[in-house]
TORKOL-4160 file (C-alpha; in steps of 0.2 Angstrom, whole numbers, padded with zeros to 4 digits, m for minus):
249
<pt num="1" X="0002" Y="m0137" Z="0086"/>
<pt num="2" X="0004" Y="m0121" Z="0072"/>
<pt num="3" X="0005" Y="m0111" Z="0087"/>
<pt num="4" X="0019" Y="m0120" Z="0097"/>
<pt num="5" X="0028" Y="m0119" Z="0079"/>
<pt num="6" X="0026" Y="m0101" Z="0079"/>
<pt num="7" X="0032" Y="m0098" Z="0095"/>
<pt num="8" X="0048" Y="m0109" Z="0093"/>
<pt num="9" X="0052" Y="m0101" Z="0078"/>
<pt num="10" X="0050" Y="m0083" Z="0085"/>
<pt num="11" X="0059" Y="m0086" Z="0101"/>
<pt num="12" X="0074" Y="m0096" Z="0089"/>
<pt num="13" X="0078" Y="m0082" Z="0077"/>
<pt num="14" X="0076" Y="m0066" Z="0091"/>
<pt num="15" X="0088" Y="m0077" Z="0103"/>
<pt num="16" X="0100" Y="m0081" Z="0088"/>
<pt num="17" X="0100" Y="m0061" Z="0086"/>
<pt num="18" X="0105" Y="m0056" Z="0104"/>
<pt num="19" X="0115" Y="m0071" Z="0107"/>
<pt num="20" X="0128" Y="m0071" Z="0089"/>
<pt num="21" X="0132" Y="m0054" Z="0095"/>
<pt num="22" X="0145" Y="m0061" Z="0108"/>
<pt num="23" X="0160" Y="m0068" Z="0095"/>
<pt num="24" X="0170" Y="m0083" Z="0104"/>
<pt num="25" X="0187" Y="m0080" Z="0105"/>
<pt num="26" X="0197" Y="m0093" Z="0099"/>
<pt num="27" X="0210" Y="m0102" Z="0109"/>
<pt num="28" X="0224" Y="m0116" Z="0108"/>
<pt num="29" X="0218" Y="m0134" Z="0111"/>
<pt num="30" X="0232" Y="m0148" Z="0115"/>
<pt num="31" X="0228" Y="m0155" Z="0096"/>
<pt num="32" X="0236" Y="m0140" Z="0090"/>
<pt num="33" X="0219" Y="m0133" Z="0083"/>
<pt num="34" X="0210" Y="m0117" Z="0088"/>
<pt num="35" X="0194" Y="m0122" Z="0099"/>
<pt num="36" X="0179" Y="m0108" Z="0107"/>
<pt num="37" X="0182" Y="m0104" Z="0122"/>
<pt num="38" X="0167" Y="m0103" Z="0134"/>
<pt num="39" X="0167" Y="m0087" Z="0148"/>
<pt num="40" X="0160" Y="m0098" Z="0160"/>
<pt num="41" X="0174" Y="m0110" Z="0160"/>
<pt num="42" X="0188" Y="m0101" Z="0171"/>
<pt num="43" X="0189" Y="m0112" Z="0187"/>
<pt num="44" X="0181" Y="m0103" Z="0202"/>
<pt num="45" X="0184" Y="m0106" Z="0222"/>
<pt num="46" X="0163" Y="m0106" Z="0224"/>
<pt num="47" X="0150" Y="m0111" Z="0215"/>
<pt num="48" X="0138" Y="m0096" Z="0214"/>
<pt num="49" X="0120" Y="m0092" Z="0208"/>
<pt num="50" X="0128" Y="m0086" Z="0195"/>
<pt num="51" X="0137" Y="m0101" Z="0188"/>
<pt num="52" X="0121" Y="m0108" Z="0188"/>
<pt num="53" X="0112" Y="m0095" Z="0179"/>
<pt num="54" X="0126" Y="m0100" Z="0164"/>
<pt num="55" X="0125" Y="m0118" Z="0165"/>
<pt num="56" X="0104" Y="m0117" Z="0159"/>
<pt num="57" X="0101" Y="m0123" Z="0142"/>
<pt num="58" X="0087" Y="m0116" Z="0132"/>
<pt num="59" X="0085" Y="m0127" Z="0118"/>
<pt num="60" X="0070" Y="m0127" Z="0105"/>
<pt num="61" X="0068" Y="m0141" Z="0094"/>
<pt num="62" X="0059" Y="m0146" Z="0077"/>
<pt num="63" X="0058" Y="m0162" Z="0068"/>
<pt num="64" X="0047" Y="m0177" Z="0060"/>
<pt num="65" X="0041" Y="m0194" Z="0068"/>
<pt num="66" X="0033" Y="m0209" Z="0064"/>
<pt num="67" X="0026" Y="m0225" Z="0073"/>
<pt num="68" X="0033" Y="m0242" Z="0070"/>
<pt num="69" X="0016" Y="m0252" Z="0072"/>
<pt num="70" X="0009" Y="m0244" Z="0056"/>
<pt num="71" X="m0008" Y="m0237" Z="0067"/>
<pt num="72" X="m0002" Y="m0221" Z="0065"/>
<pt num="73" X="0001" Y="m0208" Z="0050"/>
<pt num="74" X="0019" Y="m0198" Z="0050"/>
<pt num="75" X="0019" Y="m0182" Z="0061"/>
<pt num="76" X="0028" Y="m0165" Z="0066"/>
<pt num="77" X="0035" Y="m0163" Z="0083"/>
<pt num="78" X="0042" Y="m0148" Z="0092"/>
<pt num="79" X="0048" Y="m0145" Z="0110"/>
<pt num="80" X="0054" Y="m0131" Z="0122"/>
<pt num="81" X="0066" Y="m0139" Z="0134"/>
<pt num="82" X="0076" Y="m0128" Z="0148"/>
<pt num="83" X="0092" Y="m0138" Z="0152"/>
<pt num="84" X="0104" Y="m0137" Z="0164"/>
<pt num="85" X="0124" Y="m0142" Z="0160"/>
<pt num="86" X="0138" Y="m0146" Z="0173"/>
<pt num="87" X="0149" Y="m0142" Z="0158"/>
<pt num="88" X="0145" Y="m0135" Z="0143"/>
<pt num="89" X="0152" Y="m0148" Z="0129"/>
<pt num="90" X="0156" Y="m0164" Z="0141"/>
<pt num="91" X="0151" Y="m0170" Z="0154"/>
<pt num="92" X="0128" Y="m0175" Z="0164"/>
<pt num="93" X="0113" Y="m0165" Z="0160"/>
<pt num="94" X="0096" Y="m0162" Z="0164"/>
<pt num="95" X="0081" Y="m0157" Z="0156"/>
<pt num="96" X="0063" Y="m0152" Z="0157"/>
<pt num="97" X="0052" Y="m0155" Z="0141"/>
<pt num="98" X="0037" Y="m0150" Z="0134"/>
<pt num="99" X="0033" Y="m0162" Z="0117"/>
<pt num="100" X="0019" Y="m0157" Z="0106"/>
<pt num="101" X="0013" Y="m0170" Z="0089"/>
<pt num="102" X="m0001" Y="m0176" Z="0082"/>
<pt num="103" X="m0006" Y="m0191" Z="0072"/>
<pt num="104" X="m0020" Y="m0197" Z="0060"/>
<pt num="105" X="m0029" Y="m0215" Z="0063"/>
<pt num="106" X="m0041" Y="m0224" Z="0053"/>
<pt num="107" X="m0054" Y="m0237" Z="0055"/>
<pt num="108" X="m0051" Y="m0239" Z="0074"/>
<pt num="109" X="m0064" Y="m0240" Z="0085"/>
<pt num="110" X="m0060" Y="m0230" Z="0101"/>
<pt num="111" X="m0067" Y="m0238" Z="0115"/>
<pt num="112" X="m0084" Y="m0227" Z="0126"/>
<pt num="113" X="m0086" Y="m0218" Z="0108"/>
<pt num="114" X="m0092" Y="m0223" Z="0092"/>
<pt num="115" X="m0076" Y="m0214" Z="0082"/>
<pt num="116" X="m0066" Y="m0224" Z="0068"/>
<pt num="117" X="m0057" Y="m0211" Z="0061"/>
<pt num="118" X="m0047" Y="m0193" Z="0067"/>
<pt num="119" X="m0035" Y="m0184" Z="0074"/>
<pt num="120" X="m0025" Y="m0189" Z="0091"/>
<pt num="121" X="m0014" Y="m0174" Z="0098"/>
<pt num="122" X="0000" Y="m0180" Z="0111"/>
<pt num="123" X="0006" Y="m0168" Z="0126"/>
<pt num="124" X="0021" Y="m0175" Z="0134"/>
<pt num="125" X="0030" Y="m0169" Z="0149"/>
<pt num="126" X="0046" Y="m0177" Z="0155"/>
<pt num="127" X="0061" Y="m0176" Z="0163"/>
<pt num="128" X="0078" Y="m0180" Z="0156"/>
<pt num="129" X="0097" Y="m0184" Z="0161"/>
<pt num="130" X="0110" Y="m0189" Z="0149"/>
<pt num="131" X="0129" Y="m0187" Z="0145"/>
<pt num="132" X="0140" Y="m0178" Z="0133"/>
<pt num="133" X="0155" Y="m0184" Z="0128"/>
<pt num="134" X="0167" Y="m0172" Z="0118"/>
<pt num="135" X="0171" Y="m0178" Z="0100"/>
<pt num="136" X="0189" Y="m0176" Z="0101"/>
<pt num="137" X="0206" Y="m0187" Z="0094"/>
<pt num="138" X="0212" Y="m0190" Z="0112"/>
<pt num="139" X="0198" Y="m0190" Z="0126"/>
<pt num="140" X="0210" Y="m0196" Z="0138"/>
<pt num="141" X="0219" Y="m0180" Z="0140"/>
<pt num="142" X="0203" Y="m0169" Z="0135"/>
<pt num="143" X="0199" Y="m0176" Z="0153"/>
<pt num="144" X="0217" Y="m0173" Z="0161"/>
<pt num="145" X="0213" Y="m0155" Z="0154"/>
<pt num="146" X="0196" Y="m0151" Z="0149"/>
<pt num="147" X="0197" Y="m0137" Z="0136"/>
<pt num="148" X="0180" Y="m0129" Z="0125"/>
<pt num="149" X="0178" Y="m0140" Z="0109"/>
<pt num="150" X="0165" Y="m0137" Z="0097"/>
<pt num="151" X="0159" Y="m0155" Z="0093"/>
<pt num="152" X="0151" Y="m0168" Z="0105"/>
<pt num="153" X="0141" Y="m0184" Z="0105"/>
<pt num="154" X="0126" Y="m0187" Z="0118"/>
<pt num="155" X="0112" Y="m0198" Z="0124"/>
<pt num="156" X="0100" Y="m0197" Z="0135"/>
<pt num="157" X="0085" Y="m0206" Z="0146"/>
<pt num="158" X="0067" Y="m0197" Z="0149"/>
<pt num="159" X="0054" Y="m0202" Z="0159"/>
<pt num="160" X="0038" Y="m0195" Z="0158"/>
<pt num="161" X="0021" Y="m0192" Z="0154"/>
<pt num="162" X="0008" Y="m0192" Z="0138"/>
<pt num="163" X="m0008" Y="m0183" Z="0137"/>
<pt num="164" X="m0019" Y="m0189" Z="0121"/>
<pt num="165" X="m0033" Y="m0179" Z="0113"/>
<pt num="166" X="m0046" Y="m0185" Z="0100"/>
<pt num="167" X="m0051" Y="m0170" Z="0089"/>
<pt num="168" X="m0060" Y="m0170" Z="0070"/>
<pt num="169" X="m0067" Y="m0188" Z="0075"/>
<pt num="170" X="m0076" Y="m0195" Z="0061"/>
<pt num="171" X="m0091" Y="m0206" Z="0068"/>
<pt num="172" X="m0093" Y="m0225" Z="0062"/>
<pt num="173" X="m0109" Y="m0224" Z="0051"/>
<pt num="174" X="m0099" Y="m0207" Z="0044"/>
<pt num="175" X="m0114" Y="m0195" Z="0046"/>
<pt num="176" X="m0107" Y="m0186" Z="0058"/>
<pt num="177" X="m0090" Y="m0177" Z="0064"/>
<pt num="178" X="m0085" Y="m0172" Z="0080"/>
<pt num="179" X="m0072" Y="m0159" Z="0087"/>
<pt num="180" X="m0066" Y="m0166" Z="0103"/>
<pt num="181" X="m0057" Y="m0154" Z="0114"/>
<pt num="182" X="m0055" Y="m0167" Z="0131"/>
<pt num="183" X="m0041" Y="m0174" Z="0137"/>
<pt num="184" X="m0045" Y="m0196" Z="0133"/>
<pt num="185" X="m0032" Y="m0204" Z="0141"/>
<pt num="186" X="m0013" Y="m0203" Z="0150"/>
<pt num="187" X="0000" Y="m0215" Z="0149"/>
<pt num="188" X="0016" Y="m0215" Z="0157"/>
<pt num="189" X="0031" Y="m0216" Z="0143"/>
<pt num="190" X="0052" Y="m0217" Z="0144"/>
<pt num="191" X="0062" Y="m0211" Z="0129"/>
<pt num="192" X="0079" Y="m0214" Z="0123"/>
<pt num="193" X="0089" Y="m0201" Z="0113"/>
<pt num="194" X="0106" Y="m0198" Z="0105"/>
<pt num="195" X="0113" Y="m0185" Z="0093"/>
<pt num="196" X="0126" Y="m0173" Z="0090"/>
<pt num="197" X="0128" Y="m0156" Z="0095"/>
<pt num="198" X="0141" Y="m0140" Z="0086"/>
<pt num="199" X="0145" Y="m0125" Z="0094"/>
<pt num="200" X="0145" Y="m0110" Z="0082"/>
<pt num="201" X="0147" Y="m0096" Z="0096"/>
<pt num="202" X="0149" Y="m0103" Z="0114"/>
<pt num="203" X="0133" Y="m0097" Z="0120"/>
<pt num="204" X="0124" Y="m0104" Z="0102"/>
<pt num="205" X="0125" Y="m0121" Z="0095"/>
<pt num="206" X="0113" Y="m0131" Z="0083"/>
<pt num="207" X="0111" Y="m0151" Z="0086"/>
<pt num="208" X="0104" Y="m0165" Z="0075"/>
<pt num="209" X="0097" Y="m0180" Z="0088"/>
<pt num="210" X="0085" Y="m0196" Z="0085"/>
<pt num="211" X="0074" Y="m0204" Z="0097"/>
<pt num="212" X="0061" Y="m0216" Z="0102"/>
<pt num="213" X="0050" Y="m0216" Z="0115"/>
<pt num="214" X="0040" Y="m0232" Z="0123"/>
<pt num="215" X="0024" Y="m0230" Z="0128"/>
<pt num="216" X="0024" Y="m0240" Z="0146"/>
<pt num="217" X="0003" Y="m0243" Z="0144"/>
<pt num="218" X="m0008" Y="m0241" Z="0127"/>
<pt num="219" X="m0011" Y="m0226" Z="0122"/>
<pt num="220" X="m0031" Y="m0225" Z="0116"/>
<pt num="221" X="m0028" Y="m0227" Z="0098"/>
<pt num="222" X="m0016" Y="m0242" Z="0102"/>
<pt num="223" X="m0028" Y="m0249" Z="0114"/>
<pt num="224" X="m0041" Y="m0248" Z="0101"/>
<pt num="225" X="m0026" Y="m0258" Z="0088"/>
<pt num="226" X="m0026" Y="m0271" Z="0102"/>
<pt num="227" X="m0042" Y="m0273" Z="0105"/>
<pt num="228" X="m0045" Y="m0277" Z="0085"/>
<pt num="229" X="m0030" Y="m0287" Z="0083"/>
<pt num="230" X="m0019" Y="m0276" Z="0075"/>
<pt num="231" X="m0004" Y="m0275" Z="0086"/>
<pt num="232" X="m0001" Y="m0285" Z="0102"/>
<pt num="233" X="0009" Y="m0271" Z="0114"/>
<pt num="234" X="0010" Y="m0253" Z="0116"/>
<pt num="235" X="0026" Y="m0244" Z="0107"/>
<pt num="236" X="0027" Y="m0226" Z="0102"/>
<pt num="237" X="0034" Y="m0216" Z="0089"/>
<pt num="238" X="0053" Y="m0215" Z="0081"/>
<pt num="239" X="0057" Y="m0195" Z="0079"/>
<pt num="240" X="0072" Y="m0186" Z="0070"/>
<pt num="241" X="0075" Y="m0168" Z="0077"/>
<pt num="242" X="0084" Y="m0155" Z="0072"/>
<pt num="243" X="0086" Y="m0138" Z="0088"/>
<pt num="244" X="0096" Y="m0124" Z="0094"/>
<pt num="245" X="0104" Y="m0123" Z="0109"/>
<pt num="246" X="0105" Y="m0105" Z="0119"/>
<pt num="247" X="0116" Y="m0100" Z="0132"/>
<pt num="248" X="0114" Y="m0085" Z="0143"/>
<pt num="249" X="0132" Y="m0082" Z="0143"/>
């Protein structure tokens, strides 16, 4: 988890160096305000390898969690994603993720083990497709005539998969600890996200975005809630994020 921190927040502030380096020229919107223009947004006889190269998103994302059954104590996420854009500002997406959390359990018994207490660290891997819709006064003619605009609203859908690990697992009598380093148990999940995104250059923006994702079997700390009666289904946690978002050009 420290590590994966570490490397976000390296690889964030030595892309904000070499990207911020490119201003944005400003230019003319239909409202009447000025708007960044994006180089890659010149319309083009043929899509090249190079077009597609511009569309990829590189976003790095930070943010804190918590899970609505009560089972599980608050926890810090972080993800890597590489996207890719039909449009920068408007219009599908996709991305591949790579999610990283951990949480804290008590007094669950997790089931082949005699642990009650620890630490469970999630790995999730998923795919994502959404949509951005530009936040603009009239969207009917943004579409007649697309233009850059800083400001847009998305949401998106993710299906995917979680890895849990039990580590620092206290056992039931308490006399003894364990540090577990194998992989317990996988479970298929599907989150749903939404937030808002500002371009500052148009190859750099930062976004703020909430999300949940349902867990579509137990996980092994939920399983062991079901099994003692304190929830009756499988959920997942409710995370609020903050990223940047980095364009190659």
């Amino acid at each position: 988890m420290k590590k994966v921190f570490i490397i976000s927040v390296l690889c964030s502030f030595v892309s904000m160096g070499l990207f911020a380096q490119n201003e944005a020229s400003p230019k003319s919107s239909p409202e009447g305000k000025d708007v960044i223009t994006a180089s890659n947004e010149s319309p083009k006889d043929k899509y090249t390898f190079g077009d597609f190269f511009d569309a990829l998103d590189l976003p790095t994302v930070l943010g804190v969690g918590f899970t609505p059954n009560g089972i599980e104590g608050a926890t810090f996420n972080s993800a890597m994603r590489l996207g890719w854009r039909h449009h920068k500002n408007y219009g599908t997406f996709v991305y591949i993720t790579y999610d990283t959390h951990s949480n804290q359990y008590k007094d669950l018994e997790i089931d082949g083990s005699n642990f009650k207490t620890g630490e469970v660290w999630y790995n999730e891997v998923g795919m994502s497709v959404g949509y951005r819709l530009p936040l603009v006064k009239d969207i009917k003619a943004f579409y007649e005539k697309p233009y850059f605009h800083p400001w847009d609203f998305f949401v998106s859908m993710q299906p995917g998969v979680l890895i849990a690990t039990v580590k620092n697992a206290t056992a039931i009598d308490e006399s003894e600890y364990y540090n577990m380093g194998n992989v317990d148990h996988v479970v298929p999940t599907l989150r749903f996200s939404a937030g808002v995104e500002w371009f500052i250059f148009s190859n750099f923006a930062v976004f703020a975005e909430a999300a949940y994702t349902q867990h579509l079997m137990p996980t092994i700390i939920e399983q062991a809630a079901i099994n003692k009666g304190e929830i009756k289904h499988p959920s997942g946690p409710i995370t609020v994020s903050v990223g940047l978002s980095l364009f190659f050009n």
